[in-house]
N, C-alpha and C positions, 0 to 999 in steps of 0.2 A: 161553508156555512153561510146561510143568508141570512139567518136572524142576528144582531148584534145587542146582547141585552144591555139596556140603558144602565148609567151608572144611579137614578134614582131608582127604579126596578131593586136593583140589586141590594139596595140599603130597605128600600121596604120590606122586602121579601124578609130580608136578615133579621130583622124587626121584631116578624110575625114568628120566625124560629124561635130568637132567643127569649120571646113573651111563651111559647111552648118550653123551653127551655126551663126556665124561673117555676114552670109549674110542677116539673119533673124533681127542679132544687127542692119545692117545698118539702116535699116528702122526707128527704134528709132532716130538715129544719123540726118537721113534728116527732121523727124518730129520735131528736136528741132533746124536744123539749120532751117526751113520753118517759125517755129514759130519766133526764133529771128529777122529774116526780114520781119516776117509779121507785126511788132510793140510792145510796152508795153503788151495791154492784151490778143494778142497771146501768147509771151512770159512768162507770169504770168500765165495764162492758163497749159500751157507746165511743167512751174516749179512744177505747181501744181500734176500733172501729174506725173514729174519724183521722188516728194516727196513720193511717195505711197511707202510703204513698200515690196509690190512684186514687184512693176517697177525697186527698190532699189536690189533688191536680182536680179532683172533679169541682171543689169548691172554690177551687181557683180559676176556674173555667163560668163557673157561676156568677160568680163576682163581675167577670170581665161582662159576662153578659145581662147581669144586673145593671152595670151603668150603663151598656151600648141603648140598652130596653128604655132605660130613662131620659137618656139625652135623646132617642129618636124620637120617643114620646112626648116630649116637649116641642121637637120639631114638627111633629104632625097636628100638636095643638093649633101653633102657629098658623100651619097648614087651613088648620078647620075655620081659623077665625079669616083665613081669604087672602095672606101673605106673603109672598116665598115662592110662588110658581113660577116666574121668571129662572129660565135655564139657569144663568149666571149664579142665580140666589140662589137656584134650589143644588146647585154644585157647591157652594161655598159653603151653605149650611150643611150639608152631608160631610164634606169635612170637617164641619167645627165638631160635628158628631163623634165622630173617628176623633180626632185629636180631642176632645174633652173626656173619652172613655178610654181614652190610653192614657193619658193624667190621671182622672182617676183610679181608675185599674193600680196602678202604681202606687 
């Protein structure tokens, strides 16, 4: 292989997934606020629902990319205001990324 994708590429890219990601979560999010105003056995229904152990793992996967989505987000703020493009910096912030979204995650 000749291409060798950059390690900021790679965090960008991830970025944009897990902000496609979050859009995919919301859907969950309005299916259990619909249910909680639809009454008791909508809302029992629902719980039922988010009991499932892949539902479980999906929201746990959500979460994880909820903060990656936020700490990059912030990163590319920084970005915008003219920051951070220095290799070195833009390697150490990619980590602080990763490691602030595995603390939070947790």
């Amino acid at each position: 292989q000749v291409y060798r994708p950059m390690y900021t590429i790679v965090l960008s890219i991830s970025h944009r997934i897990t902000g496609v990601f979050q859009s995919a979560g919301l859907l969950l999010l309005a299916y259990w606020l619909v249910a909680a105003a639809g009454g008791a056995a909508a809302y029992a229904s629902a719980a039922r629902v988010f009991a499932h152990p892949f539902v479980r793992l999906l929201l746990a996967a959500w979460a994880i990319a909820f903060w990656y989505h936020f700490f990059a987000g912030l990163r590319h703020l920084v970005w915008d205001a003219g920051y951070g493009f220095d290799k070195a910096t833009a390697r150490r912030s990619g980590q602080a990324v990763l490691v602030a979204t595995a603390l939070a995650s947790l």
